[in-house]
C-alpha positions as CSV (number, residue, x, y, z in Angstrom):
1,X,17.9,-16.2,26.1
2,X,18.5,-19.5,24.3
3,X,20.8,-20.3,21.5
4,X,22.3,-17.2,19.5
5,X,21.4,-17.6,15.9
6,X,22.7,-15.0,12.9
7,X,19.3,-13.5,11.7
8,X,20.0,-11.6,9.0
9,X,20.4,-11.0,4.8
10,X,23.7,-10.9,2.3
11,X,23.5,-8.4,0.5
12,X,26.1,-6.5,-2.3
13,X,27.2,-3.4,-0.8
14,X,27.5,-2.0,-4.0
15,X,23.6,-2.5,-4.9
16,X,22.4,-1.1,-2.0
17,X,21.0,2.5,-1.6
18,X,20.5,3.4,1.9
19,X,21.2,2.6,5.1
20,X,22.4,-0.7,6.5
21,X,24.0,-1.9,9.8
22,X,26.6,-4.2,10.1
23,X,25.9,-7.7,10.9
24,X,26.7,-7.3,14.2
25,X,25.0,-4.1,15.0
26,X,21.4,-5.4,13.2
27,X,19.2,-8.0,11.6
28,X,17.8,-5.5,9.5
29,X,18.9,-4.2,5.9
30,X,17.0,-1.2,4.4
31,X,17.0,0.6,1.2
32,X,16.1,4.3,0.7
33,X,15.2,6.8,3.2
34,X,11.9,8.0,3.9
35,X,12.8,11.3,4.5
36,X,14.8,12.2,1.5
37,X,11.8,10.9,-0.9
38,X,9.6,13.3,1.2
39,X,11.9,16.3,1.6
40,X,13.6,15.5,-2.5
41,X,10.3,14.1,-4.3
42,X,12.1,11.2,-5.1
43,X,9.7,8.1,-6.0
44,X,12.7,5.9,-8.0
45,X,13.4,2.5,-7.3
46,X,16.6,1.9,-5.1
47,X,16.2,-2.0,-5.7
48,X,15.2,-4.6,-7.4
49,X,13.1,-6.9,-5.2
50,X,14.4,-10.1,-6.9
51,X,18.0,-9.4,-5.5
52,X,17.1,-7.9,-2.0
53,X,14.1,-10.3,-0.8
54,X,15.7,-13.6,0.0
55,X,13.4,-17.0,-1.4
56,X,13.3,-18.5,1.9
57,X,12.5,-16.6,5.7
58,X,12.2,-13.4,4.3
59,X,10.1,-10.8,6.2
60,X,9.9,-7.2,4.2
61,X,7.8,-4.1,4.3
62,X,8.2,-1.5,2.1
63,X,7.0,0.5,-1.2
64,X,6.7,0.3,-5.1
65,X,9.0,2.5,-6.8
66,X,6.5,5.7,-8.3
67,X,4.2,4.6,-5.5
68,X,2.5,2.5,-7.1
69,X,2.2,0.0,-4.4
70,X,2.9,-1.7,-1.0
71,X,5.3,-4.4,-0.5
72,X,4.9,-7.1,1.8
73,X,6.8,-10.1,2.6
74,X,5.7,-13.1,5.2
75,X,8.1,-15.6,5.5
76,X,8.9,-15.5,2.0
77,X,5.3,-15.3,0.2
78,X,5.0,-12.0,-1.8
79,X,2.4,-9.4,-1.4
80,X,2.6,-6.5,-3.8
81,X,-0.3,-4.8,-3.4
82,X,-1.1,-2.8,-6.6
83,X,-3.3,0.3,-5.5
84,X,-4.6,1.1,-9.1
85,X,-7.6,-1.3,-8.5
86,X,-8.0,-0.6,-4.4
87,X,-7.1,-2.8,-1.7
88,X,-6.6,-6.2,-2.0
89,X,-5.9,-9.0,-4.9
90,X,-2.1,-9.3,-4.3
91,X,0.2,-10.4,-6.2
92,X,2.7,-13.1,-5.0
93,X,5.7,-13.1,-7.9
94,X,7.5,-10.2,-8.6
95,X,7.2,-8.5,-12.2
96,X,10.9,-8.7,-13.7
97,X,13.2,-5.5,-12.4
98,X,10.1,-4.8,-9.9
99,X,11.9,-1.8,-8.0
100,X,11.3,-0.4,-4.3
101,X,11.2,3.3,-3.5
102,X,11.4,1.9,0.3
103,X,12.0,-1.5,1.8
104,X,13.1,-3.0,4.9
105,X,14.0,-6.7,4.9
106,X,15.1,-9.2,7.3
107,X,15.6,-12.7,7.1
108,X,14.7,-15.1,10.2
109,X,14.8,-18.4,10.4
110,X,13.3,-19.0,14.0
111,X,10.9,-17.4,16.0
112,X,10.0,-16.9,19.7
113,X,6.4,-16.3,20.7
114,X,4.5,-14.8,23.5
115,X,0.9,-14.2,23.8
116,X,-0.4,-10.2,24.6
117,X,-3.3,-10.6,26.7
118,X,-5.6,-7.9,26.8
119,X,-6.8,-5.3,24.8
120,X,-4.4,-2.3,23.7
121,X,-4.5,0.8,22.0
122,X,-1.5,1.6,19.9
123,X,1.0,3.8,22.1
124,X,0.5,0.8,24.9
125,X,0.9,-2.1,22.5
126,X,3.9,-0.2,21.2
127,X,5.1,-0.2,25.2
128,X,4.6,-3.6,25.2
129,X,6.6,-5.1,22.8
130,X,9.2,-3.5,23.6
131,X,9.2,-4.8,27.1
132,X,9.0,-8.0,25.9
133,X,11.8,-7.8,23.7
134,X,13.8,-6.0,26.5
135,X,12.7,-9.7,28.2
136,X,14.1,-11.6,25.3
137,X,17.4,-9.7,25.9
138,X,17.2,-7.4,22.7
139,X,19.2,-4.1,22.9
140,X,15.6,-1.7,21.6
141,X,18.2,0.6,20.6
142,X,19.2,-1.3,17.7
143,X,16.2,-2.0,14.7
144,X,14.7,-5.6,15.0
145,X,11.4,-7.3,13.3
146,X,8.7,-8.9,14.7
147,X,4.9,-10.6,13.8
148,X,1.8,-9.7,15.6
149,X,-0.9,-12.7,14.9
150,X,-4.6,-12.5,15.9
151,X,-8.0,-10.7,15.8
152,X,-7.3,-6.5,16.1
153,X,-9.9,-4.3,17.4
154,X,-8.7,-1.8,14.8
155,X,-6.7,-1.6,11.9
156,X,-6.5,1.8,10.3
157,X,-4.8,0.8,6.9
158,X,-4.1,1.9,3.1
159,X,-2.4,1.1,-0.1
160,X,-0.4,4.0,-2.2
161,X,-1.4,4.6,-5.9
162,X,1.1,6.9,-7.5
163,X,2.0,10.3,-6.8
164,X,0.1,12.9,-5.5
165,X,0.1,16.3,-7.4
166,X,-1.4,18.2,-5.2
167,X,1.5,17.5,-2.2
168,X,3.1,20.6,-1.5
169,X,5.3,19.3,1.0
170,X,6.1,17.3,4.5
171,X,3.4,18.4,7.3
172,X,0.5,19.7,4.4
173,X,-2.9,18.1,3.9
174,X,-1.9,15.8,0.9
175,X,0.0,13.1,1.3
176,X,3.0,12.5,-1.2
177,X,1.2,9.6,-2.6
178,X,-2.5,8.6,-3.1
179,X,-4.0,6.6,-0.9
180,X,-6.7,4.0,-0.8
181,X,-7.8,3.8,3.1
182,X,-9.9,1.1,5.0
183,X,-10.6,1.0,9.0
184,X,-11.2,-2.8,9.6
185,X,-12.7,-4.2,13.1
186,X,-12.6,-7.5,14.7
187,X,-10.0,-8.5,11.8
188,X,-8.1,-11.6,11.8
189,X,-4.5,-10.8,10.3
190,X,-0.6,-11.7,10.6
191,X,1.2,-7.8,11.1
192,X,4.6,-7.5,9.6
193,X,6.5,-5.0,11.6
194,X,10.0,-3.3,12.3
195,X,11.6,-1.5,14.7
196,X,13.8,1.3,14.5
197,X,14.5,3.8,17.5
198,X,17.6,5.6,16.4
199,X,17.5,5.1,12.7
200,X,14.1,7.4,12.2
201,X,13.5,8.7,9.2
202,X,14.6,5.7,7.4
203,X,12.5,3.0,6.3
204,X,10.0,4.7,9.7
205,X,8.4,8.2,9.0
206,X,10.0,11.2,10.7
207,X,9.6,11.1,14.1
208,X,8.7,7.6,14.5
209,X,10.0,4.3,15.2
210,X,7.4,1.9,13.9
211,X,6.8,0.3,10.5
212,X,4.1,-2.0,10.1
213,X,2.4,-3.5,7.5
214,X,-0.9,-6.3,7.8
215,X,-1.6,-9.2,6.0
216,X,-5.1,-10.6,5.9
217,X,-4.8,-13.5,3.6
218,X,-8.6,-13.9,2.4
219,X,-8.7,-11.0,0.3
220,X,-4.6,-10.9,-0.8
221,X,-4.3,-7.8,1.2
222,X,-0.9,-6.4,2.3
223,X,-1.3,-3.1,3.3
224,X,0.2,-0.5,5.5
225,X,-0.9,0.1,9.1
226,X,-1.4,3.4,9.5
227,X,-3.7,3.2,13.3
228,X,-4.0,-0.5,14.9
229,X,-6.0,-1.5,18.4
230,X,-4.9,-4.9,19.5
231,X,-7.9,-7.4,20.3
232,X,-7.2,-9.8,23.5
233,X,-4.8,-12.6,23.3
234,X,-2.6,-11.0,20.2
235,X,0.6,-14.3,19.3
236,X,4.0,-11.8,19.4
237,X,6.6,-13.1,18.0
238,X,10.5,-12.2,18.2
239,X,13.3,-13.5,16.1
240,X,15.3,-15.8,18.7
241,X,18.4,-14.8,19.0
């Protein structure tokens, strides 16, 4: 469908931690593994942000080394969302040898869009995209990114504060990191998401194939999206390819 474009980030083999695909294979580059930090405790930085986030059509989701934080990145603005003071109140440059624990980055330079009409709860919305990008001629096998635009019904969503003592391990009550929660209705944002269907575990939690993080510009927020409920008429948007 239309015009092959290359959709993706240089990186330095040697700096990276983590897995990445081959140029070929994917348009996404991640560092870390979700899993290990879980099953190993590790809350280290793998990166510096200022060496794996491009400056220009960069789209990231990811986490602070120790926890402290969420990363975000929409086409190229910043949004490290500090979780000492709560939610919100982002900041959009990145503190010199700022580390991620986590992040997933891509880099596209054109996008394809197609409105969701409709109402969905997550596991359908979920469906949907990836019929669409099945449309688009994307192979869901292989990770890909993509922007969800609009009013949501429901966004179940939280920023990580540092770790959590009282985790005692993957599957227990506490969660490896604190977090500051929020459910927002009728919210207007711009979701950052990836896809990963064989690469689980990765830069997705155990199990799962889905990584997304909102934006809602007002109040600097870039958290993660932990639950969302799309409202009708929901802008999805697919690197062209």
């Amino acid at each position: 469908m239309g015009k092959a474009i290359y959709i993706g980030v240089t990186a330095i083999l040697s700096l990276m931690s983590g897995f990445i695909a081959s140029a070929e294979q994917s348009e996404v580059v991640s560092y870390g593994a979700y899993k290990e930090m879980i099953q190993q405790r590790k809350s280290e930085g793998v990166i510096e942000l200022q060496t794996a986030i491009p400056v220009t059509d960069s789209y990231a989701v990811g986490a602070i080394e120790h926890g402290r934080g969420e990363i975000t990145v929409l086409d190229g603005r910043i949004y490290l969302d500090y979780g000492i003071d709560g939610m919100g109140q982002s900041a959009h440059t990145i503190p010199q040898s700022e580390q991620a624990v986590l992040l997933a980055v891509s880099q596209v330079e054109q996008w394809q869009s197609v409105t969701i009409e409709g109402a969905m709860n997550q596991e359908d919305l979920y469906m949907e995209i990836l019929g669409l990008a099945m449309d688009a001629d994307f192979d869901v096998d292989k990770p890909f990114p993509f922007l969800l635009e609009g009013n949501f019904d429901q966004l179940q969503i939280h920023v990580i504060n540092e770790r959590n003592p009282a985790f005692t391990g993957h599957g227990g009550r506490e969660k490896f990191y604190h977090q500051h929660r929020e459910l927002r209705t009728n919210q207007r944002a711009t979701v950052v998401g990836f896809y990963s269907a064989l690469q689980q575990g990765i830069y997705t939690h155990p199990g799962e194939s889905w990584h997304l993080h909102a934006v809602i510009e007002g109040e600097k927020i870039g958290a993660h999206v932990d639950r969302i409920v799309s409202g009708s008429n929901i802008r999805l948007k697919l690197p062209v390819r």
